[in-house]
N, C-alpha and C positions, 0 to 999 in steps of 0.2 A: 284051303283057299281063304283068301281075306277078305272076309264080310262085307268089310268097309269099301272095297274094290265096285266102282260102278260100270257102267254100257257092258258092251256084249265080250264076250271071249273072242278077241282078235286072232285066237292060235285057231280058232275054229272055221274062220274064213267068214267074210262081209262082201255081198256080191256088187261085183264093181256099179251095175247099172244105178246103183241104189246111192253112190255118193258122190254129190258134184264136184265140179274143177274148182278148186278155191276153198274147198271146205273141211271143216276139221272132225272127227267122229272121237269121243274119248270112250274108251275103253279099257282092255287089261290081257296083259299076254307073261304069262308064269310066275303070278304071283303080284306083281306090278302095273300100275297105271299107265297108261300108254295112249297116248295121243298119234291115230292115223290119221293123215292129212294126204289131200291126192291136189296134185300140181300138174296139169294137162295128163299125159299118161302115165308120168311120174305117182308111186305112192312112197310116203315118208312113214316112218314109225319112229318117235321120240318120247321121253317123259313125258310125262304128262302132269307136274309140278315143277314151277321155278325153283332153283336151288340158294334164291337170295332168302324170303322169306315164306315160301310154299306156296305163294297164289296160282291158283289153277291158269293153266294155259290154254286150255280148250274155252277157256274166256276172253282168251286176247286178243290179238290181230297176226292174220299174215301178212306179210313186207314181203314182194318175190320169192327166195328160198329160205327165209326165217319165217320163224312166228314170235310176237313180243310180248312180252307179259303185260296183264292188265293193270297190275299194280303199281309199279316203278317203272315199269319200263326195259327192264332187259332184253338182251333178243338173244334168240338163239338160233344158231345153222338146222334147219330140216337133214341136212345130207348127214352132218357127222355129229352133231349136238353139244358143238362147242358152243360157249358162252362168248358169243363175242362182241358183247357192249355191258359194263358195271351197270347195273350195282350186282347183279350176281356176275361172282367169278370161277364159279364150278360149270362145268358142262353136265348136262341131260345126257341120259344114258338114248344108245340108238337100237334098235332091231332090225334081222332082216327082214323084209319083204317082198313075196313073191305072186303073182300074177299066173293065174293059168285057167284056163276055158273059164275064166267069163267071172273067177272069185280069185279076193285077193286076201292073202293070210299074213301074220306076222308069224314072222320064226324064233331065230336061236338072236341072242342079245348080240351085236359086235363089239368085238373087244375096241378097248380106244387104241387110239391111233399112238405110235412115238412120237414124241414132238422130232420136228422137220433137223435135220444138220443144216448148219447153214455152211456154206460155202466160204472158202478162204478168200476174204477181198480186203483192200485197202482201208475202205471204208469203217470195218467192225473193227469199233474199239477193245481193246484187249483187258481194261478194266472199267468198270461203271463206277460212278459212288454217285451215292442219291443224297441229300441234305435233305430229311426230315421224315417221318415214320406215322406220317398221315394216309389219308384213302389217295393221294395222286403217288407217294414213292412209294407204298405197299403193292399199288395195282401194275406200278411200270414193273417192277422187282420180278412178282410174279407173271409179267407181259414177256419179260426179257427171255425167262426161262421155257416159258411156253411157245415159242420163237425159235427156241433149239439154239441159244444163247449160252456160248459155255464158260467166259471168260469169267473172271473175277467181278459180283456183283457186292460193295460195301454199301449199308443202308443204316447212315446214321441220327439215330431218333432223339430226338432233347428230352426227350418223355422215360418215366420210368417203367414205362407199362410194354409191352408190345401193339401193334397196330391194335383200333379198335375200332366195334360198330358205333361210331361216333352219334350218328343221331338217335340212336336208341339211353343214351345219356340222360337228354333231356325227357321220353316217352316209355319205354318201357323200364326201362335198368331204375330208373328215378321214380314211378310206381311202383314196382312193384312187382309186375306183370314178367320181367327179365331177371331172369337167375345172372349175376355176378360170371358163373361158368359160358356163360353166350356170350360172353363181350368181344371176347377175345375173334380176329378175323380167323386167324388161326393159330395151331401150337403150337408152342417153340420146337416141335419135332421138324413142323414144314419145311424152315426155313433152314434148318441143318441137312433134312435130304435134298435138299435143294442149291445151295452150298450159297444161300445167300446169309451173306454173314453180317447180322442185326444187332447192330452196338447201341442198348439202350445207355440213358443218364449221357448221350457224347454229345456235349455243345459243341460243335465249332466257331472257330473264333478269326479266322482269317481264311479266304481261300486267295493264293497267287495261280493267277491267270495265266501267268507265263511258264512259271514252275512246274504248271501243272500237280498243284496238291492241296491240299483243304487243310487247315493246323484245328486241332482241339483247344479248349483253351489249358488240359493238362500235356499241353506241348506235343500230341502226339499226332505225325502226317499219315495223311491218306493218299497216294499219288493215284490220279487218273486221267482214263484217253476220253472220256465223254464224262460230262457233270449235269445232275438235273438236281436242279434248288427246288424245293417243294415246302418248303420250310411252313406254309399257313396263315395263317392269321393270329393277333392275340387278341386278347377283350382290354375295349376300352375300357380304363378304372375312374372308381368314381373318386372324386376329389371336393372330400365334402369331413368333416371333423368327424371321427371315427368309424372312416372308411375302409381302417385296417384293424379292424377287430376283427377276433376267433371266429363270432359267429356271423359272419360275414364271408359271401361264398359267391365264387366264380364256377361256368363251368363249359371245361372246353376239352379238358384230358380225363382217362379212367380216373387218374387221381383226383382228381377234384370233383368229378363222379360219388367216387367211394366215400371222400370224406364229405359229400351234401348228402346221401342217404346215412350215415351217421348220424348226424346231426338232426337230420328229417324223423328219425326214430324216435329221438329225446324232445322233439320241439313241438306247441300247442297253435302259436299264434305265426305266421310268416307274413315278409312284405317282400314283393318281388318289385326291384326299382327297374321298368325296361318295358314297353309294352310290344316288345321284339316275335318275332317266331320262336325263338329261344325261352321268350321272358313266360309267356302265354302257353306255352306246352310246361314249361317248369309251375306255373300257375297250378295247370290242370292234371299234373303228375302230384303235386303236392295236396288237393284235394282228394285223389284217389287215399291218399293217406289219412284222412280226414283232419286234416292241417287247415285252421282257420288260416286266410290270405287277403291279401289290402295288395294289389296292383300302384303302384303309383309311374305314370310316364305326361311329359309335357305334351302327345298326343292326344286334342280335341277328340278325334276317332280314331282306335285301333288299328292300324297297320292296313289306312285308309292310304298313302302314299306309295303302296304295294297292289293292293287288293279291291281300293276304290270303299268311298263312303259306304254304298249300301251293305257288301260284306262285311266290312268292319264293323260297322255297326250290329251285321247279326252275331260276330263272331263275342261282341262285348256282352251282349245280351245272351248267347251260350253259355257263357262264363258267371255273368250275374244269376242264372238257372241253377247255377250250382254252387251258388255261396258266395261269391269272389265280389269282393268291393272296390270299385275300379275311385282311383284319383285324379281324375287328367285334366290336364292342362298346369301342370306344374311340375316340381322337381324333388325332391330331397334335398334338406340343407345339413342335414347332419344325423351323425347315428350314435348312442350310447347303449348301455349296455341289455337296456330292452325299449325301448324307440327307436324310431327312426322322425325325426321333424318333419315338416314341410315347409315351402313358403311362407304361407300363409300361419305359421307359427303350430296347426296342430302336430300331437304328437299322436302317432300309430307306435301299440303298442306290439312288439317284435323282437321269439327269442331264436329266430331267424331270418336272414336277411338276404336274398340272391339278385347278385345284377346283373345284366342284362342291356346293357347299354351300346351295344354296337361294337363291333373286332376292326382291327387293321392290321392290311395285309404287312406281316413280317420281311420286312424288306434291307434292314441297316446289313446285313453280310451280300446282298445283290446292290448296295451302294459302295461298301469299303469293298469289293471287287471290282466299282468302274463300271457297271453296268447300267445301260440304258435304264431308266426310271419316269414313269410315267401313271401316278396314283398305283401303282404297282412296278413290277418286274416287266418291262416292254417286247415282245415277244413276237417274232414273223407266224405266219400262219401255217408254221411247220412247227410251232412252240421251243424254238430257238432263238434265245436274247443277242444281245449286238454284238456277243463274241462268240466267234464259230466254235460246236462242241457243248455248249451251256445251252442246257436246254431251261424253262421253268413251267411249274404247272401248277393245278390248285389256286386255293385264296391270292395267292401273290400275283399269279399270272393277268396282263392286260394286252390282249387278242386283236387282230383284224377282225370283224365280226361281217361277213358277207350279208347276211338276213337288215340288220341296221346300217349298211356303210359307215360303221364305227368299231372304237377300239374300246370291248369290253371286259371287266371284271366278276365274275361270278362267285358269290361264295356259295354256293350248293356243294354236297356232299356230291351227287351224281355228275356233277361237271368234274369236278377234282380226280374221280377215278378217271373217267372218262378221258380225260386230259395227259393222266400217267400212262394209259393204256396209249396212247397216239405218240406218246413224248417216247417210247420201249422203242414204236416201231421206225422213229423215224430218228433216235440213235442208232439202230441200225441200218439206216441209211434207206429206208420206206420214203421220206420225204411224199410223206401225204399229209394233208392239207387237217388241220384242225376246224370240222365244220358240224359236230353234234349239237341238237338242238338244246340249250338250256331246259333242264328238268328239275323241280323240287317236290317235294310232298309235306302235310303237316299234318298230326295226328291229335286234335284233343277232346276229351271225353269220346262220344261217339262218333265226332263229326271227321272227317278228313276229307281234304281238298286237294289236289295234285297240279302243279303249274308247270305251263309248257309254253318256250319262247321267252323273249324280254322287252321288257317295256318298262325303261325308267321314265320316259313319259309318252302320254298319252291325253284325246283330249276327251273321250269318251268310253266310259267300262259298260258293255253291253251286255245286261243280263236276259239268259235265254232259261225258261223254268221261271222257278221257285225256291229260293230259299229262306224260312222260318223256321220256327220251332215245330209247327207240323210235318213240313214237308222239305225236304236236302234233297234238291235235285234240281241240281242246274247248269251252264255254262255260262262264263263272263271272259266277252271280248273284249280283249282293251286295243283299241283304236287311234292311227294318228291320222286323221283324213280318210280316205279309203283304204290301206294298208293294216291287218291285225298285226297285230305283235306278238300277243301273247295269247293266252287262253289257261283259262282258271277251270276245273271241271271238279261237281261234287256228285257223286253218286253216278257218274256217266264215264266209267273206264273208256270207252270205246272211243269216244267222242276227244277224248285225252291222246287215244293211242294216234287217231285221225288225224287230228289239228299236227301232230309230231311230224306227220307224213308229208301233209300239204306242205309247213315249214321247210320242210328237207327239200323239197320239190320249187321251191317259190325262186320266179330268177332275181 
């Protein structure tokens, strides 16, 4: 038996009277952690670990027949313990469970289920090609086939890498804390038993709308019956006199990943120009390393136009707790081969350099295809652009947003999946409505905050708690009259998972 294995032995039976309607008991049944949960006379038995990053689920929240993870947010089916919302894309193993005079036991595991046949109809396209090998075409790819999707899936990535856990770049991979070996979503074996055929280094370079085919720019076609562009976002660059030097670093692919902890290995002093979520977790990854750091961004307060003056402010003074000397209200004017200038003439001295300065959505192959264009890729509330068949999703995508009566842009990791997974179902002709709640999380030194909902403006950020250096715990409403938007929570999963619910809920 595994030591580490907590609550009672489920195989041993937990007598019904003793657990209420709505509630979860963790436990352990042959070996394994196992979360029973009882839903009117219904009982469920599932994992009892998420399978994105391990966060315990007998922490989370039930939703009707799911429970969601505390962490990110996942959910997963009680019945069959499918994964069916990113950021995990693996499903929870299930148990049976059985009821008799008065005690209720878990059994034998059940095997998973075949994915579904789908049915010969007009509608299912015969070939998919995805343009781009981000978290929204890696999650449709694997959407399609777990869908019981059998035709021809092509998935081509401008990257050299295979899909990866993109925000772990800036936070784990980038301390230190992430082996190199975790990047990866998954092997290149998956996507061969799977027969999705993953062409990395393949830019394309024109898609004809009417030909139906996507051109490489080494001349090579892709003909297909449904297209989803996913293609992302890039980093704005700086444009400032040796903005293109070696040690000068972007980061948004494994590649440019691999070669900043390179360089973070060999280097004493960094300036991180960007005082972004990106900029400020590469900050705080860079200290883990013990890499003096000089911040410079033209923000008065730290990602005070997200998070509101007072968080930002604590989040500058975290930062200054642990070494980091912040520059704000100014810019870089230029960089040589160990400074970086400022405005105001001083020179930081820097034999590393990472920016940070804000992405735009990749959109010039959704303009030379003709497509609607709207500060993104323009997209109905099926994630279909103005030509039937082209779906888009990810950083590109600009949405009906029912919650704001507006057309929005997210660049969250967990929207982008989230986004592919709806773009899969509604290629196959699902034609359901794209309406998950905006999700982000940030991780630096000790502190992480999870956001839920949007609110690019707001006239008031409503903090409930505390938060200083003693005490992380709190909730911030941002408000536009009597309506929340969003909700910022530190130390308060629950209240995270909550706020999710009532959004989803809100007419």
């Amino acid at each position: 038996m595994n030591d580490t294995l907590a609550g009672p032995d489920l195989t041993k039976g937990i007598t019904v009277s003793t657990i209420a309607d709505g509630s979860m008991i963790l436990g352990h049944a042959l070996g394994e952690p196992v979360l029973l949960v009882r839903r009117g006379d219904e009982f469920f038995a599932i994992g009892a670990v998420c399978t994105h990053y391990g966060a315990p689920l007998a922490d989370g929240s039930l939703v009707g027949d799911t429970v969601r993870c505390p962490w990110h947010h996942a959910c997963f089916s009680l019945r069959t313990g499918e994964a069916l919302r990113a950021p995990a894309l693996d499903s929870v193993s299930c148990w049976h469970v059985e009821q008799r005079e008065g005690i209720v036991r878990v059994g034998t595991k059940i095997e998973a289920a075949a994915p579904p046949s789908l049915r010969t109809r007009s509608e299912i396209p015969e070939s998919v090609v995805i343009v781009g090998g981000g978290a929204a075409g890696n999650a449709a790819a694997e959407m399609l086939r777990r869908l019981g999707y059998s035709g021809r899936i092509t998935m081509l990535s401008a990257d050299s890498s295979a899909p990866c856990d993109r925000p772990s770049l800036s936070k784990g991979y980038l301390s230190g804390t992430a082996a190199a070996e975790s990047m990866p979503l998954r092997p290149a074996s998956f996507y061969v038993e799977r027969r999705i055929e993953l062409k990395l280094d393949a830019r394309v370079a024109t898609i004809d709308t009417a030909g139906r085919h996507v051109q490489l720019v080494d001349g090579t076609r892709h003909a297909f019956d449904a297209l989803l562009l996913a293609t992302g976002a890039e980093p704005v660059r700086l444009d400032v006199p040796g903005a293109n030097l070696p040690h000068v670093h972007y980061l948004r692919t494994f590649a440019d990943g691999r070669a900043l902890v390179a360089k973070a290995l060999t280097s004493r002093r960094a300036v991180v120009i960007g005082a972004s979520f990106i900029g400020l977790e590469v900050a705080a990854s860079l200290r883990a390393r013990n890499i003096a750091v000089d911040v410079v961004a033209p923000d008065v307060v730290p990602m005070s136009k997200i998070l509101g003056e007072e968080a930002g402010t604590f989040i500058r003074r975290l930062h200054e707790r642990h070494g980091v000397t912040f520059h704000l209200g100014t810019t870089a004017t230029a960089i040589d081969d160990g400074h970086v200038t400022l405005q105001n003439g001083e020179q930081l001295p820097a034999d590393l350099v990472v920016v940070g300065i804000g992405v735009r959505p990749a959109v010039a192959l959704a303009e030379q295809a003709g497509l609607a264009i709207d500060r993104g890729v323009a997209v109905d509330e099926f994630l279909e652009t103005s030509i039937p068949g082209i779906f888009a999703a990810g950083d590109i995508a600009r949405w009906p947003d029912r919650r704001t009566g507006e057309r929005i842009r997210v660049e969250h990791w967990v929207v982008a999946e989230r986004q592919g997974q709806a773009a899969a179902r509604n290629i196959l002709g699902a034609r359901e409505r794209f309406d998950a709640v905006p999700f982000f999380w940030t991780d630096q030194y000790d502190f992480s905050l999870a956001y839920v909902g949007h609110a690019e403006r707001w006239d008031e950020a409503r903090l409930d708690g505390k938060l200083d250096a003693a005490t992380q715990d709190c909730a911030i409403s941002y408000r536009q009259g009597t309506k929340t938007l969003a909700v910022a929570v530190v130390h308060r999963d629950l209240e995270g998972l909550n706020a999710e619910v009532e959004f989803e809920n809100a007419n």
